[in-house]
N, C-alpha and C positions, 0 to 999 in steps of 0.2 A: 669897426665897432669893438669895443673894449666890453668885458663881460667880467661878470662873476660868479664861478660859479661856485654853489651854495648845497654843501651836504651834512644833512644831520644825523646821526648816528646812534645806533645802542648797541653795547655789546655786537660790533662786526668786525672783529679784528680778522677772523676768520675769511671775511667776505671781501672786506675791502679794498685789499691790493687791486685785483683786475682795474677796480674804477678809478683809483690813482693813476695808475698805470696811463692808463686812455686817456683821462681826462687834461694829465699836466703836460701831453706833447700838444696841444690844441696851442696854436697860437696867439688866436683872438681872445683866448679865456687869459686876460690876464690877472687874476686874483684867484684862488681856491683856499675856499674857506670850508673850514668842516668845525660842524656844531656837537659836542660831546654832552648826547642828554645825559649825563652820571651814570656813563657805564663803566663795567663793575671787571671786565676783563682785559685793562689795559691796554684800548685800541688807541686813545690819545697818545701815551706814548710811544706806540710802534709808528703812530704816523710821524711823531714830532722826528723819532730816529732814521727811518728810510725814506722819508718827505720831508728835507725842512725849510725849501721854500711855501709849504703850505702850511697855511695858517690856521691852529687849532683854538675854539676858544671853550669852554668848557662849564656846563651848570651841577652845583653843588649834587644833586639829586635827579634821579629822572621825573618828566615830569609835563611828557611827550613832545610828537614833531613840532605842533604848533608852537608851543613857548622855548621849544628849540630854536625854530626857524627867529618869531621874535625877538629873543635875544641876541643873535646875529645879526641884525639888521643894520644897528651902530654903527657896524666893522664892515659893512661894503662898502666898497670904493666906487663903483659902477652901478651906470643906471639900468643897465642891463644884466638880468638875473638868468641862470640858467639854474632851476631848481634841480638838483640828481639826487635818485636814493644810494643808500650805502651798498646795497644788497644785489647788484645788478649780475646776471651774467650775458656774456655775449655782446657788450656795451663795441658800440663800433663809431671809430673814428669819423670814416665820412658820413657818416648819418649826422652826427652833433652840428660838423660842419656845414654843410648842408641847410641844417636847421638855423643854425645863425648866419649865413648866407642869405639863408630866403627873410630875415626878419630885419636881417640890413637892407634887405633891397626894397621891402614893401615897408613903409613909418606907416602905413595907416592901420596896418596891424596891431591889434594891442597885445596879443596873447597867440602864442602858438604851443599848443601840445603835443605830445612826441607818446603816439597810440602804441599799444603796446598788440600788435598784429600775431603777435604768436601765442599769446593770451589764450587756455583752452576754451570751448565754447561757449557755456555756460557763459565766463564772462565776458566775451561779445555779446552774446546776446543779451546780458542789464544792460550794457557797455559802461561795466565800467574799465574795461580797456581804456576809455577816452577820460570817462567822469574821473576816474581815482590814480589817473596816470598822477607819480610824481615827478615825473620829468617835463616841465614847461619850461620856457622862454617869458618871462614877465619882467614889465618895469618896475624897478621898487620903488616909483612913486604910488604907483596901483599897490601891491602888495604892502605899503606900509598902511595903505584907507583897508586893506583886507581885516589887517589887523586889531583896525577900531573895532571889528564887531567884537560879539561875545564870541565867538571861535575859540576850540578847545581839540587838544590830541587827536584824534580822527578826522575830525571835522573840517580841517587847512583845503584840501583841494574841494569841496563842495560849496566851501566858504567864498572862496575865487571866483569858483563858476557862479554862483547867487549875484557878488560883487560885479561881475563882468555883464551877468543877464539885466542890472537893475540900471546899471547905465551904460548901457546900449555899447559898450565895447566889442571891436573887432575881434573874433577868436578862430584860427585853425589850427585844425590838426593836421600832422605829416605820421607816417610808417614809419616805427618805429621797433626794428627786430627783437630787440634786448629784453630780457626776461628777468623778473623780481622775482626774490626766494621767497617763497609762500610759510605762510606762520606754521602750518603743519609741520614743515621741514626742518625748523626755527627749533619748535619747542615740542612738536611733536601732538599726537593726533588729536588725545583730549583738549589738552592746553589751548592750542591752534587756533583747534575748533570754537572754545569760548572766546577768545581773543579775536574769531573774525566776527561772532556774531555781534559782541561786544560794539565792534567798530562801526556796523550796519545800525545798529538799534541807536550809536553815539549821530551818527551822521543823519538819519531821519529825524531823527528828536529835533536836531538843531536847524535846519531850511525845511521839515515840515513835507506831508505826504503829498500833497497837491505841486511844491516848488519843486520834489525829487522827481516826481511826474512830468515836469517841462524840461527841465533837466536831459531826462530820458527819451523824452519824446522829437525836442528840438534843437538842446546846445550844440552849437559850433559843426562847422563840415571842415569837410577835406580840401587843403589849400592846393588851389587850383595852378598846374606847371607855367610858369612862365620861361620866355626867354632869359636864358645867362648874361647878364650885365654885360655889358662890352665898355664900362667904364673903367681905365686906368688901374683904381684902385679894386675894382671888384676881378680885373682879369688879375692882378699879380698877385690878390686872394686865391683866387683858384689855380695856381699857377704853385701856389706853397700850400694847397690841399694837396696835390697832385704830387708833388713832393713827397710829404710826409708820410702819404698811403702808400706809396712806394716802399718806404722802409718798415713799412706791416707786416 
């Protein structure tokens, strides 16, 4: 399975090396593409100089994730997306693999999400560990119709989940260690603070308090272990995961 994976960025010149780092020794990822919302502290070109098989493209002004993510869409090569935030720490190898492992092995799947298990409690318990992960596995056949809706800056991963609830698509989640910088940390406590509530009042508005309700109450489980492929090409996949995690 050939993939893409796909990260939008602002201002994380700071952040970003770890997820470079991890994400360009994957083998199956073959495209990385990173989305420059018009940031303002020169992370395009730190990636274009220490990364330049990865591919940077870049919008005049910010003008959030979503019309990030959409103007990227063009420029994948692959029908298989691996959405990543810029801001990750902790990002681990076998896990990614892993997760495109199990979405090679199961096509009935449409959607798999990569929960964010180390999340403090609070948000386990809205979950939006699962709802606001940006880390998923989607086809960008599905995420190009995401995009027909009105969906704006906050609103991409609930937009998905609305999309995947309305037509009846396959969705799991797997554990996922890796931890996102929190806006407080970003910009600090006031700022943060308006910029999370900002992002809660943006995402309700838009799928409505009764859809955030099914959302919460019922989207997607935990994708259930199966047996390791014992097919040719799946054993000499795990046979250069095995590999690579070695040199960790």
């Amino acid at each position: 399975m050939n993939v893409t994976c796909l990260i939008p960025f602002y201002n994380e010149r700071e952040r970003i090396a770890p997820v470079l780092h991890v994400i360009t020794k994957i083998k199956n990822i073959r495209q990385v593409l990173c989305v420059d919302d018009g940031s303002t502290d020169g992370t395009a070109a730190y990636i274009k100089k220490n990364w330049p098989r990865v591919q940077v493209v870049q919008l005049p002004y910010n003008q959030g994730k979503t019309a990030a993510i959409a103007h990227a869409l063009p420029y994948v090569k692959n029908e298989v997306i691996l959405m990543m935030d810029a801001d990750l720490q902790g990002l681990r190898k076998d896990e990614i693999g892993a997760a495109i492992e199990a979405f090679a092995a199961q096509p009935a799947i449409d959607m798999i999400i990569l929960r964010r298990i180390n999340s403090p409690w609070f948000v386990r318990w809205y979950r939006s560990d699962i709802l606001l992960s940006g880390e998923r596995l989607i086809r960008k056949s599905d995420l190009e119709q995401v995009m027909k809706q009105r969906v704006k800056r906050y609103q991409l991963e609930v937009g998905i989940n609305r999309y995947m609830l309305r037509h009846k698509k396959v969705v799991r989640w797997m554990p996922w260690s890796a931890m996102n910088t929190y806006k407080v940390d970003k910009l600090g406590v006031l700022d943060g603070s308006k910029r999370e509530f900002r992002m809660y009042v943006e995402i309700v508005s838009f799928v409505g308090f009764s859809h955030m309700m099914l959302q919460l109450a019922s989207f997607t489980k935990r994708l259930k272990h199966k047996q390791p492929s014992t097919t040719p090409e799946h054993m000499a996949y795990r046979k250069e995961m095995l590999e690579d995690m070695s040199l960790l």
